[in-house]
FIMARMAR-130750 format. One line per field, with one value per residue (C-alpha): residue number from 1; residue in one letter; y, x, z. Coordinates in steps of 0.05 Angstrom, whole numbers, plus 5000, padded with zeros to 4 digits. Layout:
N
sevo	NUM, ...
vomi	A, ...
v	Y, ...
u	X, ...
w	Z, ...
This chain:
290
sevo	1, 2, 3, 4, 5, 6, 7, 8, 9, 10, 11, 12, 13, 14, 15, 16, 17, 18, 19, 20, 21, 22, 23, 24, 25, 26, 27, 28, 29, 30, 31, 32, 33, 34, 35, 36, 37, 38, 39, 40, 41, 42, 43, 44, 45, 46, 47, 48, 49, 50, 51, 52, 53, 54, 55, 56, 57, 58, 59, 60, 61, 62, 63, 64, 65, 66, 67, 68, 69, 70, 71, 72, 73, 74, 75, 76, 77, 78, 79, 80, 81, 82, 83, 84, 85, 86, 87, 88, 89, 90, 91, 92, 93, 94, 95, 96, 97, 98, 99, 100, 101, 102, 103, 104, 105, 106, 107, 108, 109, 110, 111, 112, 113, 114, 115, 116, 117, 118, 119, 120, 121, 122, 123, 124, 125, 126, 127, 128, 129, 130, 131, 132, 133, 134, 135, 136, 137, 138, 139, 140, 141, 142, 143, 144, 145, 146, 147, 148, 149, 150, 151, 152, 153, 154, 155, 156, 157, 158, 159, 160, 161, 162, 163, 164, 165, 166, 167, 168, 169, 170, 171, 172, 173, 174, 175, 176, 177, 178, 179, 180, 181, 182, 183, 184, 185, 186, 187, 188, 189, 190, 191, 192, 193, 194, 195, 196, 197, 198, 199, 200, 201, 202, 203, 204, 205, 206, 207, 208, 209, 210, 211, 212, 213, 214, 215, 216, 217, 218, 219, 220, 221, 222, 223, 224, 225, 226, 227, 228, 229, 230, 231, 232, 233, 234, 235, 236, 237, 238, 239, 240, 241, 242, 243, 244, 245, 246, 247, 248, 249, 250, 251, 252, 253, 254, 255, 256, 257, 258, 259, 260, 261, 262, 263, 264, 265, 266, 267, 268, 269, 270, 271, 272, 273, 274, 275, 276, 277, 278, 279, 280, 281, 282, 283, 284, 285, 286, 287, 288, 289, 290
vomi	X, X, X, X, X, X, X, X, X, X, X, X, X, X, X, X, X, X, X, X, X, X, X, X, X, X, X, X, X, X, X, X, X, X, X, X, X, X, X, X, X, X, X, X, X, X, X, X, X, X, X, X, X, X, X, X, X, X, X, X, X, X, X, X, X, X, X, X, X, X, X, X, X, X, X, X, X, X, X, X, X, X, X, X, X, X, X, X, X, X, X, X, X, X, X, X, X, X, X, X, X, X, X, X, X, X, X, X, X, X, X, X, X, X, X, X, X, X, X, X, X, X, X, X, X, X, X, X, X, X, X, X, X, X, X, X, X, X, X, X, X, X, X, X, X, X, X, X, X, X, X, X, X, X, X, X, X, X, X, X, X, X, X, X, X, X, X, X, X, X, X, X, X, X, X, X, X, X, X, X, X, X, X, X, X, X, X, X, X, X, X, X, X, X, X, X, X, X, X, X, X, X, X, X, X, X, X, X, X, X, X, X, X, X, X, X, X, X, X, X, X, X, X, X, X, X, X, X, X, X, X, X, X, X, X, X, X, X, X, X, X, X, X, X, X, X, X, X, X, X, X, X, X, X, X, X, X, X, X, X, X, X, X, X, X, X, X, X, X, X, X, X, X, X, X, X, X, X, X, X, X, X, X, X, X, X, X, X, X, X
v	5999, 5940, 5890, 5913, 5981, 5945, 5898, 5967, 6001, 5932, 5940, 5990, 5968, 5920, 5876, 5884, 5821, 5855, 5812, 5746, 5687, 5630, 5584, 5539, 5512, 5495, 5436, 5430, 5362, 5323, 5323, 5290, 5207, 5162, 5156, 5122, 5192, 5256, 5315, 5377, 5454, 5521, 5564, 5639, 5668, 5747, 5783, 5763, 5786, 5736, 5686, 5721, 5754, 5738, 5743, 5704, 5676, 5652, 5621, 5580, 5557, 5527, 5505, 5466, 5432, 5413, 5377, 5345, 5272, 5284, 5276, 5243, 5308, 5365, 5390, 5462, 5497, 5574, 5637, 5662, 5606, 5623, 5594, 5568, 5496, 5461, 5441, 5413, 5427, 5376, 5407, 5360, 5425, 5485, 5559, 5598, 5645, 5719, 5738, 5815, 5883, 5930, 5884, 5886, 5849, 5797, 5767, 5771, 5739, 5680, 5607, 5546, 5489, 5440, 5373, 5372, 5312, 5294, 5215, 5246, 5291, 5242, 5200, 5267, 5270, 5194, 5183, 5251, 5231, 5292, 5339, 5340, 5356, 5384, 5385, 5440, 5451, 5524, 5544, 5534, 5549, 5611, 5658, 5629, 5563, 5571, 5629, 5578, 5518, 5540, 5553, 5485, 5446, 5486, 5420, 5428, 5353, 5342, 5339, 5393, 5405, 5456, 5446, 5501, 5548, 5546, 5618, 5603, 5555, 5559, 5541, 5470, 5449, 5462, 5425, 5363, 5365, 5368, 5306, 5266, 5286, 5261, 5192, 5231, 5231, 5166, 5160, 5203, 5275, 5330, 5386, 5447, 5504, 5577, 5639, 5680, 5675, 5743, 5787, 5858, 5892, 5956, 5969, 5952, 5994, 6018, 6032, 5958, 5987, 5944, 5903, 5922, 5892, 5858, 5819, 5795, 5779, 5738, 5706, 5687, 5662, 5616, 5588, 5564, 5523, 5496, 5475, 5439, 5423, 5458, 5465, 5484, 5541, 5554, 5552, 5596, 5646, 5699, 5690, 5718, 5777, 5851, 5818, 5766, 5819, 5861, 5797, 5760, 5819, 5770, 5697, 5680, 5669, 5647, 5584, 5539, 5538, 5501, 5445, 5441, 5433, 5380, 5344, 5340, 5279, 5260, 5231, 5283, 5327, 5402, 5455, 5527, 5572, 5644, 5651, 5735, 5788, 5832, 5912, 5917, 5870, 5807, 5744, 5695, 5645, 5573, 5509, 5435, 5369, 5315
u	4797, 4763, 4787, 4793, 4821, 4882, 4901, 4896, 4943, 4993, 5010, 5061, 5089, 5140, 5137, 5182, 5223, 5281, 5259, 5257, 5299, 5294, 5335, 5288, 5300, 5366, 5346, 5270, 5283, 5295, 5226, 5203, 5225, 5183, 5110, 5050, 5016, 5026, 5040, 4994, 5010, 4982, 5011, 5015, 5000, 5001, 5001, 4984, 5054, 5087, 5074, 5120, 5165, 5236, 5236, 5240, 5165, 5171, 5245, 5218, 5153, 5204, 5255, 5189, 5167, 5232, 5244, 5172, 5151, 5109, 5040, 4983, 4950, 4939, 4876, 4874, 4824, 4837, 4805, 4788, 4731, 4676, 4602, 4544, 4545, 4621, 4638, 4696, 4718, 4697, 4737, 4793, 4825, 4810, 4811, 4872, 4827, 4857, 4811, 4846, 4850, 4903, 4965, 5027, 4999, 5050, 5012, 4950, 4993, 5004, 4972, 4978, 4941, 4955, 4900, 4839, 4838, 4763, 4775, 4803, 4742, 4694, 4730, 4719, 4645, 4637, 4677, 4659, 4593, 4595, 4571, 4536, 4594, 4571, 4612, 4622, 4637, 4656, 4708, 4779, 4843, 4847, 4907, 4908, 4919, 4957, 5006, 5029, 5027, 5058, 5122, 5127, 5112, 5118, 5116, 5042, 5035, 4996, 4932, 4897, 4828, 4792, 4749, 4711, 4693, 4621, 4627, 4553, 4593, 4620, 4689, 4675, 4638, 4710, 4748, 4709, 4703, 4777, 4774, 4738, 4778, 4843, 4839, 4864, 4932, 4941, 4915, 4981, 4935, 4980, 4937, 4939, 4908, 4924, 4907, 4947, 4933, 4936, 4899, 4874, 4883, 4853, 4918, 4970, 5030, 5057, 5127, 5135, 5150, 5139, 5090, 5027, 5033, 4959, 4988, 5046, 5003, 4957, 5005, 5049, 4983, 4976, 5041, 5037, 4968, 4997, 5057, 5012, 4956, 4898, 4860, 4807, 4835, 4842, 4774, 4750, 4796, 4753, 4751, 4827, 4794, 4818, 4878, 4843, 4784, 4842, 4870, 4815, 4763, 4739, 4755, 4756, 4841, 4839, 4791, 4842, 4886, 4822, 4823, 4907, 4894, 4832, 4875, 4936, 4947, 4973, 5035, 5053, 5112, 5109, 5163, 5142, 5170, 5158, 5144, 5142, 5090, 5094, 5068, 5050, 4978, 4995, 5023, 5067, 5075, 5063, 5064, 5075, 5048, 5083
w	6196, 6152, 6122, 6055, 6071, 6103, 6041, 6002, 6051, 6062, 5988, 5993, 6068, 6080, 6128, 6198, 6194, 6248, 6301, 6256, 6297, 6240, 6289, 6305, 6230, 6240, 6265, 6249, 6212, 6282, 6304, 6234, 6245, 6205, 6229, 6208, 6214, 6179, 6224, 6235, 6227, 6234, 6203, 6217, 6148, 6158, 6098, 6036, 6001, 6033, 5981, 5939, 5981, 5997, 6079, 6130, 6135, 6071, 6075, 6140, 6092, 6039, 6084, 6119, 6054, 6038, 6107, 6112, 6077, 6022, 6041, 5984, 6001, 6040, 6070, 6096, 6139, 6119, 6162, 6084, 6075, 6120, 6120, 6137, 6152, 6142, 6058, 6029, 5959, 5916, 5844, 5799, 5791, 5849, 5826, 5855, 5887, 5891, 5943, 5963, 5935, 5925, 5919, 5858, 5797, 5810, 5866, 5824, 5773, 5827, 5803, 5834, 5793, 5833, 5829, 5880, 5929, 5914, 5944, 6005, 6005, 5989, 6050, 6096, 6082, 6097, 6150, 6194, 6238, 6283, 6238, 6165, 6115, 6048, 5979, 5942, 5874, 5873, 5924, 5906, 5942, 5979, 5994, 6069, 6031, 5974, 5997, 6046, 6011, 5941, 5982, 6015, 5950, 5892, 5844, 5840, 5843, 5913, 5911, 5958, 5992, 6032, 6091, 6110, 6176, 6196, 6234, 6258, 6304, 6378, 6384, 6412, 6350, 6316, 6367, 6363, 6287, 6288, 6328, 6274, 6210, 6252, 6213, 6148, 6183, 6181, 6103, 6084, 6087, 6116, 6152, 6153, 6194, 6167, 6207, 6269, 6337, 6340, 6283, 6295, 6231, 6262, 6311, 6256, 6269, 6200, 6216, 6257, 6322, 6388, 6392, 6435, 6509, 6498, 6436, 6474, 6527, 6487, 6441, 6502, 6534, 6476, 6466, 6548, 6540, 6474, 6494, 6556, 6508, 6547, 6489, 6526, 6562, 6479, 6471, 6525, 6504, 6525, 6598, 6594, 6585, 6545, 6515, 6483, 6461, 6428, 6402, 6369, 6347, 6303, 6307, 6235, 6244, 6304, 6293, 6246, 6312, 6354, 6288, 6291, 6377, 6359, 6305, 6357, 6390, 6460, 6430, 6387, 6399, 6384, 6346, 6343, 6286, 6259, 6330, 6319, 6323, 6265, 6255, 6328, 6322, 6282, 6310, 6258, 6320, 6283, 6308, 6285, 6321, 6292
């Protein structure tokens, strides 16, 4: 199944929510103490209709914004902005880009005009020596960005930015650009990396059911060299074999995790949340460094 056949068929299916825990936001606010550097995130984003729907994905997004300082911006590096070479958007005022098929109107209906970051991006392309960074003038926000973000800060007053994925690139080249953008945490620029670990839309289980035992596999694979910050076990993901094949058919969503795991630093403490796998082949598990 592509792609675009699966948004079509998502419209009309719920999401399985049963095995939602949102404890780990009880307390989420205790790993946030004042810092001179904003934390990272990835962020599970699944599908698309939970930007506007009342479960518990969504309640963790909100409940997240409303715990975290306010950032001067946000910069997110979406699996929906894939190219050649890496870009970051360079518009005062970024497109909410409705880039699916066969949702309600009310998610088509969905804007978020929130103001670009162009200094910040301007800062990215001058600062980053690793790599060439190009502008561009005609991407805006994507639904890995905005369905995410317009939850946590619905004000529409920070500024956001989008850096994109150069799929042309082995996962190391993401790793160590990650490592040069992590001066923007410092600057007040809260990052954000929005994908799933685990994302084979192919062996999506309509009716929820359990999830399949290469998924847990993987996903629980993950959450181990995270939480002992082998990134590079993370980066060779494929040497653990069929479960990370089934996984990561395509490694468009699995990529922002390398930049959160490049942007991390040794200091950082970690808090998983949405830490579920949903319809049998997606995995919410996100994560914050802070």
């Amino acid at each position: 199944m592509n792609r675009r056949d699966f948004l079509k068929l998502t419209a009309s299916i719920p999401l399985s929510l049963s095995a939602m825990n949102l404890k780990a936001f009880e307390n989420i606010s205790s790993g946030f103490e004042a810092s001179d550097k904003m934390p990272v995130l990835f962020v599970g984003h699944g599908n698309p209709m939970n930007a506007i729907t009342d479960n518990a994905y969504h309640k963790s997004w909100q409940e997240l914004g409303k715990k975290l300082t306010p950032p001067k911006a946000i910069l997110c590096v979406s699996a929906h902005w894939l190219t050649r070479g890496t870009f970051v958007t360079m518009s005062e005022h970024p497109e909410t880009i409705h880039d699916f098929g066969g949702f309600p109107d009310e998610l088509f209906r969905q804007q978020y005009p929130v103001p670009g970051a162009v200094d910040f991006a301007k800062m990215t392309i001058d600062q980053v020596k690793y790599t060439t960074v190009h502008e561009d003038f005609q991407w805006g926000l994507d639904h890995g960005t905005w369905s995410v973000v317009k939850p946590m800060f619905p004000e529409t007053k920070i500024p956001v930015f989008q850096l994109s994925i150069d799929f042309t690139k082995p996962m190391q080249y993401h790793y160590d650009l990650a490592k040069e953008l992590a001066f923007l945490r410092s600057k007040g620029v809260l990052i954000i990396g929005s994908g799933n670990i685990v994302h084979n839309l192919g062996m999506i289980k309509w009716d929820g059911g359990t999830p399949f035992d290469w998924a847990v596999e993987f996903d629980t694979f993950s959450k181990n060299m995270i939480e002992t910050n082998n990134a590079q076990a993370l980066i060779d993901y494929e040497k653990q074999g069929k479960a990370a094949l089934m996984a990561v058919p395509t490694t468009d969503h699995y990529i922002p995790l390398i930049y959160a795991m490049g942007l991390r630093d040794k200091s950082d403490s970690l808090k998983f949340f949405n830490d579920t796998l949903d319809m049998g082949s997606l995995s919410m598990r996100s994560v914050i460094f802070s």
